[in-house]
N, C-alpha and C positions, 0 to 999 in steps of 0.2 A: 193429178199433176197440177191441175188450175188451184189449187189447195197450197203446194209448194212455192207455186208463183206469185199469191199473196203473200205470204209469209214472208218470202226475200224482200218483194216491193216494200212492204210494212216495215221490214230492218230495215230496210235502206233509208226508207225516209227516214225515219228515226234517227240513223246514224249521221244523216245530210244536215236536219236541222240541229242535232247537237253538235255541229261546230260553230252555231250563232253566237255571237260575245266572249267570243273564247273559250268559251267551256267543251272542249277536246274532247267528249269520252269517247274511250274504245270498248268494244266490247269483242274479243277475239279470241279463239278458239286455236289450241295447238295445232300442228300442223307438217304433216312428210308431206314433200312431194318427192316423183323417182322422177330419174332422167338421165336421157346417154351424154356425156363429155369426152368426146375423144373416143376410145375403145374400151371406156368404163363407164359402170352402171354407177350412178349415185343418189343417195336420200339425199334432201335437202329436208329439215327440221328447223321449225322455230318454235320455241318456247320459250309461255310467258312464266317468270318467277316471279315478279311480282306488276305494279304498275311501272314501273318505272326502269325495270330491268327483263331485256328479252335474250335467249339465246339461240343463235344460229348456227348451225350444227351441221357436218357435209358429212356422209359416210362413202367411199368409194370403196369399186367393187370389182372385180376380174375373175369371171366365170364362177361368179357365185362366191369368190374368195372374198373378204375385209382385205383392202391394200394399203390403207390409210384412212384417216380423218381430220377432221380442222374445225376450229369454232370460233365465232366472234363473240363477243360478251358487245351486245346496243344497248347503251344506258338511254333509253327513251322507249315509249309506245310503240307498238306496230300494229299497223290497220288493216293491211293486206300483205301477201304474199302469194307471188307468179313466178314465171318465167320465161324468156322469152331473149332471142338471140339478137338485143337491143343495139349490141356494136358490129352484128354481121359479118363475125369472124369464126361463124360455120359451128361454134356451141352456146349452149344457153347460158344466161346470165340470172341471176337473182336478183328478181327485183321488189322492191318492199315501201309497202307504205309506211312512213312515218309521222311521228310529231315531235318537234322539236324548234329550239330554238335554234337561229343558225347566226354567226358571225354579223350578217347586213340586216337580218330581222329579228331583234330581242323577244317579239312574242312569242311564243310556242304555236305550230301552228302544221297542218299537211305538207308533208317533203315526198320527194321523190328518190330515194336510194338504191343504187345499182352495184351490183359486184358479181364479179368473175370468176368462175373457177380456173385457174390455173397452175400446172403442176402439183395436184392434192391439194391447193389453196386456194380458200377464201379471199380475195384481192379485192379491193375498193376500188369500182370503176368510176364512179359517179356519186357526191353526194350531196342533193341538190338543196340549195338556199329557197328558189321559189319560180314558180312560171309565170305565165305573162300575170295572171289574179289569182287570188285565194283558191287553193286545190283542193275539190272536192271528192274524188275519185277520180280513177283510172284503169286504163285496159291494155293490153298491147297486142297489134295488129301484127300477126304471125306473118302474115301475107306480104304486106308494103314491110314490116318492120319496126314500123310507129308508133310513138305512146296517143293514147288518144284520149283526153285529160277531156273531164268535168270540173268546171272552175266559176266562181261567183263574183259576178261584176261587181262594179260598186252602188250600181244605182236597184242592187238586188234582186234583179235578173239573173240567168243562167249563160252559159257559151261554152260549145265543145270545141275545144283546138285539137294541132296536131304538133307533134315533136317528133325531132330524128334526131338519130347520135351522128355526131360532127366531131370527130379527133379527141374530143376530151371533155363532151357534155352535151346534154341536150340543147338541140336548134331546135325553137320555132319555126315551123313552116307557112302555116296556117290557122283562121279560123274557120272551124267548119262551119258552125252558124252560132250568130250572136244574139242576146235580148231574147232569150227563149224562156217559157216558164218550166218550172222541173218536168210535168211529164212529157214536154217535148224532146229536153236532153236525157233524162233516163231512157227512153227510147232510142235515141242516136246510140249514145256507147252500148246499150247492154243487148240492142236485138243482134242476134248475129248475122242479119242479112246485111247490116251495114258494114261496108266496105271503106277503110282509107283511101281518098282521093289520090288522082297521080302515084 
């Protein structure tokens, strides 16, 4: 087991310090998750086809039947993929790391993207320009609700915040602690004893 837990640690850093100067790499692995929405069972799939092109893919499901399916084509990177009932309307959403550029910031750079299942579809709930500083990761707190972001100061330090959905995107709520060095905040977000505040 302490054999596995280096290994993630070791990706992680690796994956933390390659977004220094821009240089974005992903390195990501296909990927189902299952999950109930409503009184159906559903895969949730993302695959990568190339660097620059991923597909997200829903299978839904009724007593082991195929009911439907839906896909979006993300012309961009994906870095993670979860889920988690981020607008608390009682089913999960998908939520996904990306890289890209966005409208207010021409770099390419960590996003935060959210979407919906509803009615056998993929729906875009959320898809995000940028959080309070450069995003480094993230998790989401089943419990409060909350994304609970790893993000890189400018004076190149660490800070774990916290985000809630508010009507039509993530609100800032807090920071949880600021000016920390990496393995102070890789320990905030990734031990699971750590609980979102309020």
């Amino acid at each position: 087991m302490l054999f596995f837990i280096r290994i993630f640690i070791s990706c992680l850093i690796m994956i933390l310090f390659s977004c220094e100067k821009n240089e974005v790499k992903v390195y990501f692995i296909d990927m189902t998750l299952q999950l109930k929405c409503d009184s159906l069972s559903v895969d949730a799939t993302i695959t990568r086809k190339n660097d620059s092109l991923f597909i997200l893919r829903t299978d839904f499901f009724y007593e082991n039947k195929k009911t439907g399916s839906d896909f979006r084509q993300l012309p961009f990177p994906v870095f993670k993929f979860i889920t988690g009932d981020v607008d608390r309307d009682g089913n999960p959403d998908l939520i996904l790391g990306t890289i890209k550029k966005t409208r207010f910031d021409k770099e390419p750079g960590k996003r935060i993207s959210i979407f919906s299942l509803k009615d056998m579809k993929i729906k875009t709930l959320w898809m995000g320009s940028r959080l309070s500083r450069p995003l480094v990761d993230f998790r989401f707190d089943d419990e409060s609700g909350k994304i609970i972001s790893l993000e890189k100061e400018q004076n190149g330090t660490w800070l774990v915040a916290e985000y809630q959905w508010e009507k039509f995107g993530l609100k800032f709520i807090r920071y949880i602690k600021r000016n920390c060095n990496l393995v102070q905040t890789i320990n905030m977000i990734y031990n699971p004893g750590f609980q979102a505040g309020d």
